[in-house]
N, C-alpha and C positions, 0 to 999 in steps of 0.2 A: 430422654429429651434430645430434640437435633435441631440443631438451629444452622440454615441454609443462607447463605449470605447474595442478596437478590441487586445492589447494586453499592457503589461507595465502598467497592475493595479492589482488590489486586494495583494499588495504585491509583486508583481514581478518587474523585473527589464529590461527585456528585452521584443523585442515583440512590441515594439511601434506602434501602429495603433488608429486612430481615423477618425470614420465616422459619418461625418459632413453633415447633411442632412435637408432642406427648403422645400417650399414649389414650390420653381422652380428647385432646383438643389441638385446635391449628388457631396460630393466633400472628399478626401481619404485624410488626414496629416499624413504623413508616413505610412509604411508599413512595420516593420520589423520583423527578424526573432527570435522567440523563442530562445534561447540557455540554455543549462544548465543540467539539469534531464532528464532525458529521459520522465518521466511524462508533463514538461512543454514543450518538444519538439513537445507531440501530439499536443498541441496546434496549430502548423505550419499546417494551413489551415482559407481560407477565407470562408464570407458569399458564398450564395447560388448564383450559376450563375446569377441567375432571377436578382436577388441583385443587381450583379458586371451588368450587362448591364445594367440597369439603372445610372453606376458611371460616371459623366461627366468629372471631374478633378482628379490628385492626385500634393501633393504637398508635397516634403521632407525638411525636416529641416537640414539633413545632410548625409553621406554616409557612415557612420558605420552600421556593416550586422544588427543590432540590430532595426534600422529605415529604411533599404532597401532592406532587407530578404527574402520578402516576394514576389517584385515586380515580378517576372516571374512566380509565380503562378497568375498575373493579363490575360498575355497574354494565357494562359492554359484556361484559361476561356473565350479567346475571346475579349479583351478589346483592345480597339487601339485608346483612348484619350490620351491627354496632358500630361505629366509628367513636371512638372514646378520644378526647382530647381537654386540654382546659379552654374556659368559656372565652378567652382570649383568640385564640389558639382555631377555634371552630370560626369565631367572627373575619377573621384573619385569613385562613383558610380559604374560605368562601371566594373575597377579593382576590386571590390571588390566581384561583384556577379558572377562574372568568375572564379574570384579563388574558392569563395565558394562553385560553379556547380563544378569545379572540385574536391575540397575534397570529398564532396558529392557523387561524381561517383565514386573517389576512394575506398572511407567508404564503400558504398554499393559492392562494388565489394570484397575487404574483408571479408567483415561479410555473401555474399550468397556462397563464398568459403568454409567458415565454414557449414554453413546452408545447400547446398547442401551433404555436407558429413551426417549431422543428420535427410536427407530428413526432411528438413521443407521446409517449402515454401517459395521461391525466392523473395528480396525485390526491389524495385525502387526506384531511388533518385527522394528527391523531385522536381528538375527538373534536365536540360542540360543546357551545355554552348552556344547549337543554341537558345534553349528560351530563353537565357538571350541575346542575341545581336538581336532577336526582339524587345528589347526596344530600341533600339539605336534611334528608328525613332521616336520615341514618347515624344523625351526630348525637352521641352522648356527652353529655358533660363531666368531668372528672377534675375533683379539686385538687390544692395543691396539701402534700403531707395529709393523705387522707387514702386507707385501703380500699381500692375497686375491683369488686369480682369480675371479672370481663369475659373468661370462661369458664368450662368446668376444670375446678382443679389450679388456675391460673389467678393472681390476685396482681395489681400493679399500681405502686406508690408514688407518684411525679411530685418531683422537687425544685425549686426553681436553677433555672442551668445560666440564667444572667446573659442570656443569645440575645432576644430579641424580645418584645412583649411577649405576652404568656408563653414560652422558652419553658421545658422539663426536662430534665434527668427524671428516666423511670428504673425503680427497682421492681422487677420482677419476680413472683414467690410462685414458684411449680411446686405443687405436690403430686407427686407420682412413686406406686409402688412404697406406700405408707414412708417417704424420704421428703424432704422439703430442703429446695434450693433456690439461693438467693440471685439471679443473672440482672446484673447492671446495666442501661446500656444510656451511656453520658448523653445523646444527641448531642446537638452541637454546645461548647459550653463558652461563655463569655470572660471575659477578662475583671480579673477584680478589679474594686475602687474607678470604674468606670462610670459616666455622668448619665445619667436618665433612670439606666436598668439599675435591679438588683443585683447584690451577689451572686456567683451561684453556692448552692447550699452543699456541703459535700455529706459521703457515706459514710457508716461506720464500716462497710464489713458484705464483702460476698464469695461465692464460688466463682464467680466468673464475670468478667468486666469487658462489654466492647465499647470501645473509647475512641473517640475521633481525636489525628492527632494530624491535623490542617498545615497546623504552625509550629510542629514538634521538633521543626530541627530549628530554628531561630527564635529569637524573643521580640516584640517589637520595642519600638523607640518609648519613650515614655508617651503620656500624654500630652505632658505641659512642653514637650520638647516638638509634639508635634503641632499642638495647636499654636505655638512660636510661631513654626517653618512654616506652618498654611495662612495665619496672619498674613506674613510677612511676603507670600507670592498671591494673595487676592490683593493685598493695597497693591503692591507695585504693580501689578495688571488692570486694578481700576483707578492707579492715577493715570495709567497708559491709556486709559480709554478701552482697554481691551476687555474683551468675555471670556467669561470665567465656565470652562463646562461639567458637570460633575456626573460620570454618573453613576448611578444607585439605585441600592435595593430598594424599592418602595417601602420597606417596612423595615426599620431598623435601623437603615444610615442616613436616610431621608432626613427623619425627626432628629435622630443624634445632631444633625447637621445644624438643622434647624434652633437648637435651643443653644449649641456654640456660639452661632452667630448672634443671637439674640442678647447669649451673656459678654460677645466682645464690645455689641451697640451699644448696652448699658455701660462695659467700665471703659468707652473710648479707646479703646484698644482699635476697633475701627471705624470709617465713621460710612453711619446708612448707605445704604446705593441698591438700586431693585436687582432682587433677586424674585424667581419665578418659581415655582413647583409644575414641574412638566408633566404633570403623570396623574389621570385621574385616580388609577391607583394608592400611589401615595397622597392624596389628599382624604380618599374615603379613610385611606389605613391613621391619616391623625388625627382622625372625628372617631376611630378605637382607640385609638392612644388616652383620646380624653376623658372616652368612658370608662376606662380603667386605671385610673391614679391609682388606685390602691397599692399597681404594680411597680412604681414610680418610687425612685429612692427619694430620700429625704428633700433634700434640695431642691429637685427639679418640680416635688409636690407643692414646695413652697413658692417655688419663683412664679407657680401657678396662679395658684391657689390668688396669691399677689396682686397679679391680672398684670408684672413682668414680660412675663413671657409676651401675650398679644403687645402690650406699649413697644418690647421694643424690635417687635418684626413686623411694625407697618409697614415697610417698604416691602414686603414680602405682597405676593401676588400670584393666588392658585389659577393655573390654566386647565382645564376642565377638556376647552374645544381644540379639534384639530387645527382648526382655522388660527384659532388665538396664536398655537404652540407654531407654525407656517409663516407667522408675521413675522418672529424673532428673526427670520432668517435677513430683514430688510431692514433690522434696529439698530440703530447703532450702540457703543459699548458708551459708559462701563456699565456691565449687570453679570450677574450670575445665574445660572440653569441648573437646575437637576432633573436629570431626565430617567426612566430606564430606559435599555434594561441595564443591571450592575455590571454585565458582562459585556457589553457592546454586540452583543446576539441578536436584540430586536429592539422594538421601540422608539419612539421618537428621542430620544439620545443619538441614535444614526443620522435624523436628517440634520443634526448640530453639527457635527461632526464632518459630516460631509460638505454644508455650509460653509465650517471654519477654521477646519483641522488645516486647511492651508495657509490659513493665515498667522503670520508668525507672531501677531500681540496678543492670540488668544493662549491660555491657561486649562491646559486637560489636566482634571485633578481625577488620581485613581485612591479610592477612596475604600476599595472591596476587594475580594477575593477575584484573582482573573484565572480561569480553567484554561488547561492546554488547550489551546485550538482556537479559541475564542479570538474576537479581535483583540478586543483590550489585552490580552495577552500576545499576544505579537505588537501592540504600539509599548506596551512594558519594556516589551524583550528588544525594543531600537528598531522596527520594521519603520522604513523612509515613505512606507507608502502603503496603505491595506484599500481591499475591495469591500465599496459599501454599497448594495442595489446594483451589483454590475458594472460599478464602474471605478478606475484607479483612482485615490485619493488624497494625495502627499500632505503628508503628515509634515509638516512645517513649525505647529505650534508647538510651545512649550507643556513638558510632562512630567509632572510631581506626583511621586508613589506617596501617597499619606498611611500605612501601613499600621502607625499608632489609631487610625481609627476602625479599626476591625474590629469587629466584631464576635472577633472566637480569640479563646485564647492563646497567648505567647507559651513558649517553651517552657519558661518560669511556672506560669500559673497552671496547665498543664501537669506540671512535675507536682503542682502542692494539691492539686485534686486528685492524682492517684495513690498521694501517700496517704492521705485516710485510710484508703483501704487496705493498704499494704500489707498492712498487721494481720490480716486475716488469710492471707497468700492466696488469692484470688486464679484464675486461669486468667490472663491478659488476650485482648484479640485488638490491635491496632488496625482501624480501619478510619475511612474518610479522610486519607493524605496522601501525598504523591510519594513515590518510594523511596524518596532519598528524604521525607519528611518525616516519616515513619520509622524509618531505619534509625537514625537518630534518635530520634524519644525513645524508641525499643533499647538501644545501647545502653542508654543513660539510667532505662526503669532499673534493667538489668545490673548495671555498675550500684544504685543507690538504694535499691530494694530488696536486690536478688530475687526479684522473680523472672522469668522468662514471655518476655509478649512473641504474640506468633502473628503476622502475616498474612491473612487469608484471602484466599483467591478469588473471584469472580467465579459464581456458583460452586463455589465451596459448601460444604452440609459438615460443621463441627457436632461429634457428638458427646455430649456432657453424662 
């Protein structure tokens, strides 16, 4: 068995790919897409055709563009096997590489506006929205805690990982050479005791674990410590009159956001004032959210169920049109926006920002993961000024890291997910974190388990 590490290593964060390859089958865990630098975006490109026709399965851990990126360049190449995923996870999926085909066509249509004016040469996106709904046919469904054959010899068990709605950890069973072995691979995993999601469910027991470990050198702030601190900088920005800008992953911080606010409405913690959903994406993603309570911990199924939730986000107001999302720029404050994208890479979260980032009563709340290179990771990192659409932008406004609302897990939670497995002395493969985030969780597996996590490169091929 060889398992070829396709993106989400050597240090990077996004990109996720892992190709899983026997001596009967070739099987794809996730597929997603580069973000960030324009250097790591060349990366957005798969093996060799020859390659991908040989590929029997692919199998996702969840439908953030970062794990599903990449899929319509499968069908560019010709592929028209199984995509196994949960029925969340598929629904999920869908929205999210449609919207990214679209940015994508928009971005390029921009930038060859420019481009033709200094005759260079005309670029292409990396795909369209018709290759992304040739995947539609190629989705299997795959439950949670439940064995799926996906190829030959190959079985694969997803568990809930507490990321994002339908979010899996899969355990992987190869049989090869009359031997069976058990390969882990966490996908992204969520922070316990957190509000909306589930737990994630941990393992007993494998030969070999690749683990993302995002947040492996720090642990974040609590919750209730954070949802204090974001309290207490949204009032003082909406008694200011000022706007509040947030922006986010459509799926997963969106909603998180969404039912916070709903539960400060309720106990007076704050009081109403409009708030917007910028992003047709995340409105379609919480017309899934609704279909799927099942996945919905306790609480938030109740505050539902209730009819809480809608009473107390009437002020809340889904913007659909570009036109809608263009007016903001003319409204005055107090209100709050969520826009994408998480990263400040595209989306109508840019035309906010370039808008209002000058203005000093406005509140940029970082609320996500920001990748080297990205803006949001240079407005993090104290940049006085970034380029939005070509043009300088001074950053003027106020900027709150909200880092208790992430989404993956802290250091702590982290450490108590790989100690299930511990007992079993697994082979470790730290991947999905930047190298000084890595490096850290690796010391520490090392110092509390004794086992040894390794490192692996960008087109690395471990073999088991």
């Amino acid at each position: 068995m060889r398992i070829k590490l396709l993106g989400a290593s050597g240090g990077e964060v996004t990109g996720s790919a892992y190709l899983l390859q026997t001596d009967r089958a070739n099987v794809m865990i996730d597929c997603g897409l580069f973000q960030g630098s324009q250097r790591v975006e060349n990366y957005n490109r798969l093996p060799t055709r020859e390659r991908l026709g040989e590929l029997d399965a692919v199998v996702l851990t969840h439908a953030h563009l970062d794990h599903t990126g990449r899929l319509p360049l499968l069908t560019r190449f010709g592929y028209s096997g199984p995509i196994y995923a949960t029925p969340a996870t598929i629904e999920l999926t869908d929205l999210v590489l449609r919207d990214a085909a679209h940015l994508q066509v928009e971005d390029v249509r921009r930038q060859n506006r420019r481009r033709a004016e200094q005759g260079k040469e005309l670029l292409e996106p990396l795909y369209t929205v018709s290759q992304v709904q040739q995947l539609k046919s190629l989705f299997r469904k795959m439950r949670y805690d439940h064995a799926t054959t996906v190829a030959d010899g190959i079985q694969v068990r997803a568990v809930e990982s507490g990321h994002i709605l339908g979010s899996a950890s899969l355990e992987v069973t190869v049989e090869e050479g009359g031997k069976k072995k058990k390969v882990v691979f966490s996908g992204d995993i969520g922070p316990r005791g957190a509000p909306l999601h589930r737990d994630p469910m941990p393992f007993n027991g494998a030969d070999a674990v690749f683990m993302e470990s995002t947040y492996g050198g720090r642990d974040h702030p609590s919750l209730q410590e954070t949802a204090i601190a974001a309290r207490e900088a949204i009032g003082e920005t909406v008694e200011r009159g000022g706007r509040v800008l947030v922006p986010v992953f459509a799926i997963g911080r969106t909603q998180l956001l969404l039912y916070l606010l709903a539960g400060a409405f309720k106990r007076g913690t704050l009081k109403p004032f409009p708030i917007f959903v910028d992003s047709p994406m995340a409105i379609e993603a919480s017309h899934v959210y609704k279909r799927h309570m099942e996945l919905f911990d306790e609480e938030a199924a109740g505050m539902v169920r209730s009819g809480d939730l809608s009473r107390h986000l009437r002020t809340m107001k889904p913007l659909a049109k570009a036109t809608e999302s263009r007016a903001l720029a003319k409204r005055s404050g107090p209100f709050l926006v969520m826009a994408g994208a998480g990263m400040c890479m595209g989306g109508r979260i840019l035309h906010h920002m370039s808008n209002h980032l000058p203005d000093p009563t406005t509140l940029l709340m970082m609320v996500g993961y920001q990748s080297r290179g990205s803006i949001g990771r240079r407005i993090v990192d104290g940049a006085e000024s970034v380029r939005i659409y070509g043009k300088t932008v001074p950053v003027r406004a106020r900027t709150h890291i909200f880092s208790g609302l992430s989404g993956h897990a802290g250091q702590k939670d982290l450490m108590a997910w790989i100690g299930t497995l511990a007992s079993s002395k697994p082979r470790v493969y730290l991947t999905h974190g930047e190298e000084e985030a890595r490096a850290t969780l690796g010391g520490l597996i090392r110092s509390q388990y004794g086992l040894k996590p390794q490192m692996p490169k960008y087109l690395e091929t471990i073999e088991l």
